[in-house]
N, C-alpha and C positions, 0 to 999 in steps of 0.2 A: 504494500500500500504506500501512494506517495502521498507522505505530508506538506504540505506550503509551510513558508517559513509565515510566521504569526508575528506581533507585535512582543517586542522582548519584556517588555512592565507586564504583563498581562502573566507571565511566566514567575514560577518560584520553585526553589530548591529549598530544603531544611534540608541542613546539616550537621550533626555533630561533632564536637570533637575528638569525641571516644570513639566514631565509626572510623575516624580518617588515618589512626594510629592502629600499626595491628596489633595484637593482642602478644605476639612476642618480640615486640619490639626494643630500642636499648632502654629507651625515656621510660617507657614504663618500669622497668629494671630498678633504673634513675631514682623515677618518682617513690618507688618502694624504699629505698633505703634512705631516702634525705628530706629534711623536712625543712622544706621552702620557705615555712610562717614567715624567719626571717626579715623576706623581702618587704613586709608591710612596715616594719618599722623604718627598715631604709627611704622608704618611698613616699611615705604619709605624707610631708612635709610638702609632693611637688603637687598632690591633690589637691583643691579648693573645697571646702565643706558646703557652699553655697551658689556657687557660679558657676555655669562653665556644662559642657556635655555630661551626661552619664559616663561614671569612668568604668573604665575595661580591670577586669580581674590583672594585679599585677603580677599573680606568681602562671596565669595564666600566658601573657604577654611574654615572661621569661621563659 
């Protein structure tokens, strides 16, 4: 069957992050032994508590 190409806005994907990693990969390995929390104390500081976009997960980001 041929499809026509359609309007691309009209189109959506969900995806997540845990699909796109496989499941024996290194990061996961990674993420089992080390614990990231860290990162938020480092980084507080560059977040705005009242302005600004919604912010993105920082140990996600890393």
């Amino acid at each position: 069957m041929l499809k026509r190409k359609t309007s691309h806005q009209s189109e959506m994907e969900l995806v997540s992050i845990e699909s796109l990693v496989p499941v024996d990969h290194l990061l996961r390995k990674i993420d089992e032994f080390i614990d990231f929390d860290f990162i938020y104390d480092k980084v507080e500081h560059l977040y705005c508590k009242d302005n600004g976009r919604p912010p993105l997960d920082p140990v996600t980001l890393f």
